[in-house]
N, C-alpha and C positions, 0 to 999 in steps of 0.2 A: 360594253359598247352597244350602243340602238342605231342600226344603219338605218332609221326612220330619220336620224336626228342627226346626219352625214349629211354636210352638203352634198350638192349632185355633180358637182365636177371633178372628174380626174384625167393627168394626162398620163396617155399610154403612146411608147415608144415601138417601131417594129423592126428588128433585127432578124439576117437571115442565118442562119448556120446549117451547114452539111448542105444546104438546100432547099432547107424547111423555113417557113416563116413562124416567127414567136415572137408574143406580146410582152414586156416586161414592164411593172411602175417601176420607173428611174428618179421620179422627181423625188429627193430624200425629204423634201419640207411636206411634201404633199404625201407620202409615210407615212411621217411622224405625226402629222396633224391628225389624218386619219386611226392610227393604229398604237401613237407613243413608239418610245427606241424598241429595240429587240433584232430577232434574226428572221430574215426571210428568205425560205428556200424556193425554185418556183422549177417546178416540172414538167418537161415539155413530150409531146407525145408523136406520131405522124397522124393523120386524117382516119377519121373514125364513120363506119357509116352513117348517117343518118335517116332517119324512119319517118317518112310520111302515112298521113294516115292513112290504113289501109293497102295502102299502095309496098312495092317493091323498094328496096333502099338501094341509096342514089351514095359515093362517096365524097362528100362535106369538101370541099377543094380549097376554104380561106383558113387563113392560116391562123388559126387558133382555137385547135383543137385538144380538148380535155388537157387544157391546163391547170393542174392543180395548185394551192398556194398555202401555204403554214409561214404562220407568225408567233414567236412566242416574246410573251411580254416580260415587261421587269417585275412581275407581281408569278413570273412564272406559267401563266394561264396562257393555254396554247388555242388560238384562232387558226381554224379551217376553212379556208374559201372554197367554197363548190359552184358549178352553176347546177349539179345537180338540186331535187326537192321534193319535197317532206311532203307524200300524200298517204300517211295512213302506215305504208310499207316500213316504218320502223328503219329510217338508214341512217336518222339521224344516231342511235344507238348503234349499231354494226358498222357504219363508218369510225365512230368514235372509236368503238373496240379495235378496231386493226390498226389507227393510227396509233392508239394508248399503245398498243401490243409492240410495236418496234421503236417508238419514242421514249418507250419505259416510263410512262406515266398512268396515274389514275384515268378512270374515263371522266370524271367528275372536274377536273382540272380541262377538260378540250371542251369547247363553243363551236358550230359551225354559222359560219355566214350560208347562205344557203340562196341560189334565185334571186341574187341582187346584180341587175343587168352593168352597176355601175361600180360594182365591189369585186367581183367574180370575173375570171377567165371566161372567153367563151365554150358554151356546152351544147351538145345535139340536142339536149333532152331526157328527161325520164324518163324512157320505157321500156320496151324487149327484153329486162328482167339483163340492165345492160350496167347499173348502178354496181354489183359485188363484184362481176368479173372482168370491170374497164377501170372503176374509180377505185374502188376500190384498191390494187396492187400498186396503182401511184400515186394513193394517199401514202401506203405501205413505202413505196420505194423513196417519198419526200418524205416521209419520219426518220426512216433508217439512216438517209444521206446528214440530215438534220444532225441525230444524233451522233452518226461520226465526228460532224465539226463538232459538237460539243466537246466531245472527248478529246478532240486536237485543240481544241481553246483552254479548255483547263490545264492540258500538258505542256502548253507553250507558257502558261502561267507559272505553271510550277518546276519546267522547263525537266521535265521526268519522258517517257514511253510513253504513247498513250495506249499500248495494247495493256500497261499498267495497272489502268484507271476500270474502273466502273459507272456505267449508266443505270442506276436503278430510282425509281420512286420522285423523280424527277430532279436528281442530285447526279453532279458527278464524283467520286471518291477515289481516296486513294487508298485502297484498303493496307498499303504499308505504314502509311504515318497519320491515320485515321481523320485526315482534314477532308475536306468538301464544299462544294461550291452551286450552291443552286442552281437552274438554268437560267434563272431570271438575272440574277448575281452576272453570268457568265455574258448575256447578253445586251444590258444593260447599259447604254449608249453606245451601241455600234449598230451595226446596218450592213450585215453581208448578204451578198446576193451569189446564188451556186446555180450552175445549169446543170441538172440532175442527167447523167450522159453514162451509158452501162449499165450495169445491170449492177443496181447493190444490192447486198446479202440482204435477205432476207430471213426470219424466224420461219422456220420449219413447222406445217400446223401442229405437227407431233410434240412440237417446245412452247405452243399458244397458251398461257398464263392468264392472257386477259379477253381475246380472242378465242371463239370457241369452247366459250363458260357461257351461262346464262346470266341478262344482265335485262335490269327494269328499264322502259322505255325512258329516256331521257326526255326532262319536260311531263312525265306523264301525270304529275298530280295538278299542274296548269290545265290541261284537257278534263279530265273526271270534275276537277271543281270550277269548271266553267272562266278560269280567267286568261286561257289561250284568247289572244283575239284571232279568229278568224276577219276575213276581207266583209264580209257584213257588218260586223263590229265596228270598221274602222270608223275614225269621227276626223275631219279635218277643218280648219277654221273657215266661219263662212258657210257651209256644207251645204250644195243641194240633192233630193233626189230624185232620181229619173225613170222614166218610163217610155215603153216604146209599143206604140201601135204596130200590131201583127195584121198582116190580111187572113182573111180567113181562109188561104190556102195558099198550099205550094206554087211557088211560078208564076203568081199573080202580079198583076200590073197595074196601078193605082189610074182610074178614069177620072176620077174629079174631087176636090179635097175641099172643105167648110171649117178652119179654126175659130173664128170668131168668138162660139161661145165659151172656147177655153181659155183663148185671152181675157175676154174678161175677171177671171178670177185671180187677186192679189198674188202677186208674189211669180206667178206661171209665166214660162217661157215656152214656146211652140218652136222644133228645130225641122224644117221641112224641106228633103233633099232630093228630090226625083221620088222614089221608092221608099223611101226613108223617113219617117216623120214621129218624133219622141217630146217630150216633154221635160219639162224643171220645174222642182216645185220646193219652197220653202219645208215642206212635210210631206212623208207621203199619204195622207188623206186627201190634200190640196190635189198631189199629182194623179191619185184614181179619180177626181173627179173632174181633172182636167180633162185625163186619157177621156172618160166615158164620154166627152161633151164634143170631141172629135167626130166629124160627118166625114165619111172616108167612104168612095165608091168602088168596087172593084173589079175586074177582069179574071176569073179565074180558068185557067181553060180545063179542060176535060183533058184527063189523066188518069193509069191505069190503075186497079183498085186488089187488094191482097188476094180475091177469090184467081187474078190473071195472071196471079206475080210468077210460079213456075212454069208455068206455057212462054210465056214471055220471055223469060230467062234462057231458056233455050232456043229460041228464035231470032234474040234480038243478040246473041255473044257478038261482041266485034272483033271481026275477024282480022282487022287489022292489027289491036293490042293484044291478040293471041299469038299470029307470030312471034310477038315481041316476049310472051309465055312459053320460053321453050322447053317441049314436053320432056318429059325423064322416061326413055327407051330402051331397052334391053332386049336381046332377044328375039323371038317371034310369037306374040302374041293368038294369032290364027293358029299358027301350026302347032305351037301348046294346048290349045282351047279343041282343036281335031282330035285330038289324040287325051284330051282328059275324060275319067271314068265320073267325076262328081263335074259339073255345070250348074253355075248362078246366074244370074242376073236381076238387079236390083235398085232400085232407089232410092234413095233417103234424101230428107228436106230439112231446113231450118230457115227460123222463121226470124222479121227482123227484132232486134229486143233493143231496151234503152238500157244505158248505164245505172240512171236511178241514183246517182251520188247521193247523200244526207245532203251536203251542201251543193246547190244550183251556184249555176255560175254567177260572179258578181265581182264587180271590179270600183275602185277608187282612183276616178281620174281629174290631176289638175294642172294646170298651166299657169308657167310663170313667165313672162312674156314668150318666145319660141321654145321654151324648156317643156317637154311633156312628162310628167310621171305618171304613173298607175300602179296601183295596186290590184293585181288578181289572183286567182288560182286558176297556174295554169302548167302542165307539163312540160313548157317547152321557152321558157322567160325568155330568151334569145329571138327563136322565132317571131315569136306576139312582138318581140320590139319591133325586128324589121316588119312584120304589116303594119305595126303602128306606122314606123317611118314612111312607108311608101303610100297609104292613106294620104295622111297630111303633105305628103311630100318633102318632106323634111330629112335632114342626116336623122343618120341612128344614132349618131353623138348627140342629140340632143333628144332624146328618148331613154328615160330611165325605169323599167320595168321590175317591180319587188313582187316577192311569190311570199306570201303568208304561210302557213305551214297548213294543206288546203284540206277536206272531208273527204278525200276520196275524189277519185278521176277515173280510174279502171279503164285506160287509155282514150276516154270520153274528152279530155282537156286538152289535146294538141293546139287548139286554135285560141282566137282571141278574140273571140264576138262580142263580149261581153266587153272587155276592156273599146273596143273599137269602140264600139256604142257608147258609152261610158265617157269617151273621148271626144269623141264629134258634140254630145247632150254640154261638156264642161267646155268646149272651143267657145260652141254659141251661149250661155248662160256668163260666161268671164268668170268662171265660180267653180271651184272644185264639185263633184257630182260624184253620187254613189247610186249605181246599180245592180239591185239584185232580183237574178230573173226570179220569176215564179215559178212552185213546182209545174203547171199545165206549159209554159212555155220551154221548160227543162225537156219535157216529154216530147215539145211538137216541132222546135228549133235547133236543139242539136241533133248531131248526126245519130247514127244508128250503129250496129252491129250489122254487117251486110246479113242478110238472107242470103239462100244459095238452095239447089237442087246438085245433088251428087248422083252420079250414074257408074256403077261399078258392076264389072264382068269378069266371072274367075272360073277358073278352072284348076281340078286337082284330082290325085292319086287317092285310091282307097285307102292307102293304109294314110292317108293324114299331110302326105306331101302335097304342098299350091303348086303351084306349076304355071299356071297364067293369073295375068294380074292387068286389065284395063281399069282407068278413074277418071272418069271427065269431073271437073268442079267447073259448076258455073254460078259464076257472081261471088258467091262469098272467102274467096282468096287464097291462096297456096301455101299458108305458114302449115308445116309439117305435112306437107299432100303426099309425101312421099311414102317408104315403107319400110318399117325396121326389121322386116320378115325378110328372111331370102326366099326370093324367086327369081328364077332366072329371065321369066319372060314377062316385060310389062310393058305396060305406056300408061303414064303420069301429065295429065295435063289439066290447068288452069284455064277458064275461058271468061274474060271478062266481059261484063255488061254493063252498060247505059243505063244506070242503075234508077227505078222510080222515085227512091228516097234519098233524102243526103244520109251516106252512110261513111266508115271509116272505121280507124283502131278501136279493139275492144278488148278486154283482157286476154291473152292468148291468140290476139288476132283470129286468125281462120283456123286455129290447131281445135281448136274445140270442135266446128263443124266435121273435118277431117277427120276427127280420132272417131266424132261419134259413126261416121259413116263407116270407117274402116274395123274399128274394133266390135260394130254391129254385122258386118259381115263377113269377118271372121268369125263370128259366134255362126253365124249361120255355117259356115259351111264346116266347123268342127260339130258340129250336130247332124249336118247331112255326111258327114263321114264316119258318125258313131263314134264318136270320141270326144273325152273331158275337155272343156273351153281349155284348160289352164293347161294340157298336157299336148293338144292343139300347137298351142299359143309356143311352150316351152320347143315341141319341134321343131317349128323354123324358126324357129333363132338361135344363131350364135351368140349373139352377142352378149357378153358376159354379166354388164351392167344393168338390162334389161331383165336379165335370166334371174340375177340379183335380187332386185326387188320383188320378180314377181314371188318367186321364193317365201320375200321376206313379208307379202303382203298373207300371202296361203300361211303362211303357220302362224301368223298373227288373227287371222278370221277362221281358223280350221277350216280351212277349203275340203271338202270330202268327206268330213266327221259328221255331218250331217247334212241328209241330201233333200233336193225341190221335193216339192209335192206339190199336191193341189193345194193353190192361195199362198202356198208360201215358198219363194224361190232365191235361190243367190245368183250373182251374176258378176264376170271378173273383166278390166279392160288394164290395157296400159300401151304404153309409150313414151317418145322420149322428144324431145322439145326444150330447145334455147339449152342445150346443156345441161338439161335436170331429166332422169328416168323416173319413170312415175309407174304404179300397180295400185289399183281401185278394184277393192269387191265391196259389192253391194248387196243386202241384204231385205227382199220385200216381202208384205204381206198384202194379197187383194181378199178382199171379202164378196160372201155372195151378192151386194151388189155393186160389185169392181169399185170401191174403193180403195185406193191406194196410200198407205202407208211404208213410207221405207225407215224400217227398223233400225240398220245400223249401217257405217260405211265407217270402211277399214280402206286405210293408204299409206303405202310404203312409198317412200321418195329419196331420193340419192341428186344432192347438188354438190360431188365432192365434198370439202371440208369445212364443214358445216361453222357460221361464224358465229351467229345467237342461235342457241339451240330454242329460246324460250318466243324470239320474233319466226324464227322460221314455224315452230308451231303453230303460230296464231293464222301465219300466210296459209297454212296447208290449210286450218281449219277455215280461216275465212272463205279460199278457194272454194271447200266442198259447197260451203251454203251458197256459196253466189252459183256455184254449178249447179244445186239443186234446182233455184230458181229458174235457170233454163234449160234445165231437163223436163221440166212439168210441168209450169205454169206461165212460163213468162213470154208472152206475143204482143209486138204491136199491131195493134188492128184499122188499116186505111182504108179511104174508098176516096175517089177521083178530089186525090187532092188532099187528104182531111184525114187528120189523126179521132180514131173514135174514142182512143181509151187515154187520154192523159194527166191521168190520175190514178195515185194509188188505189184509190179506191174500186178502180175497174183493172187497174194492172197489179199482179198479183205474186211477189215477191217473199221469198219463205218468212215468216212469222215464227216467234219462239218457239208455238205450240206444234210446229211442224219437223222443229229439228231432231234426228235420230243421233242415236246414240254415234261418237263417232272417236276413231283410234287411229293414231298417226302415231306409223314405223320410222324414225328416222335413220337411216341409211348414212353413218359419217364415214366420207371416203379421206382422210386427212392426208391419203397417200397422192391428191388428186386436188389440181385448182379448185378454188370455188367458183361457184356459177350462183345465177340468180333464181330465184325462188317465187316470185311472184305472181308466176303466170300458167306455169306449167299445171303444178296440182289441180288446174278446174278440167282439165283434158280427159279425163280417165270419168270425171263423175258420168255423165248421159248413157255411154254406153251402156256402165257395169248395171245400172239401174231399169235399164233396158233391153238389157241380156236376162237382168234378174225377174223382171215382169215376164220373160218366156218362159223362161224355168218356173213361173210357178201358174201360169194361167196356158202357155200354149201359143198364146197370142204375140208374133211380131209386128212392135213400132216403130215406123222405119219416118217418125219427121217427130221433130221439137217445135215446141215441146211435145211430151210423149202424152199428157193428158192433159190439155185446157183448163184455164178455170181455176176454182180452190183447190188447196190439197185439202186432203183429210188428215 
């Protein structure tokens, strides 16, 4: 089934139960048109945070939340609705495995529908590494329930026990009079509907057979041999495409506008809306030459530039949305900091960076009289419908948003610009339209990773005990600000700013800024105490999990078996984030004239019970390298208004010939929920690479990146 090739209507019914509101399709013709006979189980949840960008999570209050749906057909082939979606993170594969693993099927046998706003339950979103430990267990709990009725259908058939009977290989059997009955067999003009309600058994990951083995990305020979279509690919009948005049800066406000000369060329449509003014064109050569033939005046005002960004930051925190950041206290920080024999005080900065996906945003938007669809890649297909809707003004029933399986987002995709745009260019042209930005507008129009300036004050014991603990963050966000170290005396606090740049979600949110500030000044002050980072680190903490890893990252890198010198130093960070412990040793070489090469980086990780051992790899590794990139090189560079660098060619993101050797511990806790993997592993790189450049030159870098420029 191609939900491209699904008409766009369905109705959905809303029923309350316990008090909760749930969506269910009741109409059986509109099923079966859809989907052919079989069984439908559908799983109902209560309200799940939901995550804006950057921002605090608010809890999601309309009622239909992370409902999951399985269908299985007369051909046996079992359909998974998600509004989760497929950026890279491999869940199309790890969903599959945990629902094969309780439904007792191949994973080769399961399809997900994925990001179809007209196919799918409503969903928060991809992100916060929220996909293993939400959707996960109620895909798991709609298999299980699933396959219960199976086993009560065939035993009502054959009118036996069904604790009798067997679910294996997508058969039910009777292992005493050796008959059996496929599921397809068993489902096969009927249409039950179950409200998945308690808790059903579950497989044990200790009893995971198909779950918890390593398994090829599903779909992966489509990607390698290029016949995935990504939302650029798409081709729709009629097709225009579109372009959109940029001002040449932020904030700006349009004084006088000249189309003339791009009307005249065949084919061109000019869409000019206040602010707003984009182009249609039969090809896009036609529409670059449209664009360029645009006379557009502008207003730019005067706005602050990167050399002012942390004077600023500190000046302008509003102190209104800081009360609303309430600090994490403990303690007496004064009268601990009185009475310590070691005293810091420090700062660390970071800088803004872009996401840099392969693929820019780009969406396929068309209109069939009030009916909208689009096609983009976007993290949040729910979302982007309602701005769609509230754009146009339009219901959301009449908004159908599909998510392609997209290059990558690295929490860069929350919104819908592209699709908006995309929308308004195909309103006015009467013509379906396809938009895909360029990489320089990639760089200059979407948001950012916040910047921030961190100010941290500690105090502690000679023999290695903290004892005080102050952390101002300003600007760049509170994911993980807190501290996995005991101390008894702290103050933890976020302070937000008025920010110069549009900024928002980026992988790890603000854990990265945070770990790097915090696990850079715990090096400091296990150094000013005379004592090993890792043995440091291991005294204040309890905590087991942590203690774990770090453990498991030291005897995988022989922490201690050979020590810094000059030019060549190791260096260790870790933490814990969204449910995953993480331990990062980094290993660097600077030469006499400070170039920098990081030889090797070693990471130990623990997300409980580990579901693709072979996708969780690739996450770790991918993590380090995207972590490398902003440990060392990667800064956006503005001035009053105006992106200088947007282009790779001036923005400077690891290269092959940059990559260090690099070895991932995986830590399988089977004893332990799974959690997501996604986000956490980039937390640990900046530090340890930056602890590791002390250890081997002397020199503390206390802002990201730690050295400008190329690497070596």
């Amino acid at each position: 089934m191609n939900p491209m090739d699904l008409e766009l209507t369905r109705e959905l019914k809303q029923h309350e139960i316990n008090g909760d509101l749930h969506w269910f399709a009741l109409d059986r013709r509109e099923f079966v048109r859809l989907f052919g006979g079989g069984l439908l189980v559908c799983a109902c949840v209560r309200g799940l945070p939901a995550q804006e960008s950057g921002r605090a999570r608010t809890t999601h209050e309309l009622p239909k939340d992370l409902a999951a749906w399985l269908h299985i057909g007369e051909d046996g082939q079992v359909t998974i609705l998600t509004g989760k979606v497929e950026m890279g993170q491999n869940i199309r594969t790890s969903l599959a495995q945990q629902v094969a693993e309780e439904l007792h099927v191949s994973v080769e046998s399961i399809s997900l529908t994925m990001g179809d706003t007209d196919l799918v339950p409503w969903d928060a979103g991809t992100f916060g590494s929220r996909t293993t430990p939400t959707m996960g267990p109620q895909l798991r709990e709609m298999a299980a329930t699933a396959r219960e009725m199976l086993l009560a259908m065939a035993a009502r058939q054959w009118q036996i026990d069904a604790s009798t009977l067997v679910a294996e290989d997508g058969r039910i059997s009777d292992p005493k009079t050796k008959r059996s009955l496929s599921y397809g067999e068993l489902t096969r003009g009927q249409k039950l509907v179950k409200i998945v309600e308690g808790d059903p058994t579950l497989t044990p990951a200790t009893e995971w057979k198909v779950a918890g083995q390593p398994a090829h990305k599903v779909d992966g020979t489509a990607f390698v041999s290029g016949r995935h279509q990504y939302t650029s690919d798409l081709r729709r009948p009629g097709m225009l495409y579109g372009k959109i005049l940029r001002p040449p800066g932020f904030r700006a406000k349009l004084v006088s506008f000249d189309d003339s000369a791009a009307k005249a060329i065949s084919g061109v449509t000019v869409v000019h809306d206040g602010d707003f003014i984009g182009v249609t064109a039969p090809d896009l050569w036609s529409g670059d030459q449209a664009l360029s033939k645009l006379k557009a005046q502008w207003n730019v005002p005067p706005q602050i530039s990167e050399r002012e960004m942390f004077d600023y930051f500190r000046k302008n925190a509003d102190a209104d949305k800081s009360e609303l950041e309430s600090p994490e206290v403990s303690g007496s920080v004064s009268k601990a900091m009185a009475s310590a024999e070691i005293k810091l005080a420090q700062t660390y900065t970071v800088a803004y960076i872009q996401h840099a996906p392969l693929e820019p945003r780009a969406a396929v938007a068309e209109w069939q009289g009030e009916k909208l669809t689009v096609w983009t890649g976007t993290q949040r297909p729910f979302a982007v419908r309602d701005e769609l809707a509230a754009t146009f003004r339009i219901p959301t029933e009449q908004v159908r948003v599909m998510v392609p399986d997209t290059g990558s987002a690295y929490g860069g995709k929350h919104t819908g610009d592209a699709a908006v745009e995309a929308a308004r260019l195909a309103k006015a042209a009467g013509k379906p339209v396809k938009l895909v930005w360029t990489r320089e507008e990639e760089f200059t129009w979407a948001y950012f990773r916040p910047s921030g300036v961190i100010d941290v004050k500690s105090g502690a014991l000679r023999d290695g005990t903290v004892t005080a603990w102050e952390y101002h963050n300003y600007n760049s966000g509170p994911a993980a600000i807190g501290t996995p170290y005991n101390i008894a005396n702290k103050l933890i606090q976020f302070h937000p700013v008025d920010a110069p740049l549009r900024q928002g979600s980026y992988r790890g949110l603000a854990a990265t800024a945070n770990h790097f500030a915090r696990e850079s000044h715990m090096d400091e002050l296990a150094h000013a105490a005379g004592m090993d980072p890792l043995q440091f680190r291991l005294k204040n903490t309890a905590n087991d999990r942590l203690r774990a890893v770090y453990n498991a990252v030291a005897e995988k890198a022989g922490w201690g078996k050979q020590k810094s010198g000059a030019g060549h130093g190791f260096g260790v960070a870790g933490g814990i984030e969204k449910g995953g412990y993480v331990a990062t040793i980094a290993e660097v070489e600077v030469d006499s004239k400070h170039s920098l090469r990081v030889v090797r980086v070693v990471e130990a990780f623990e997300c409980g019970a580990v579901v693709n051992p072979n996708g969780l790899q690739n996450q770790i590794e991918g993590s380090i390298i995207m972590g490398l990139g902003g440990a060392l090189s990667e800064a956006i560079h503005f001035e009053n208004g105006r992106i200088l660098n947007p282009h790779f060619a001036e923005y400077r993101v690891p290269r092959f010939q940059h990559l260090p050797q690099i070895d991932v511990v995986l830590v399988d806790r089977k004893d332990l929920p799974s959690a997501g993997a996604g986000e956490t592993p980039i937390v640990g790189v900046a530090p340890a690479v930056a602890n590791a450049i002390f250890a081997a030159t002397g020199e503390r870098l206390r802002a990201m990146p730690l050295r400008a420029g190329e690497t070596s």
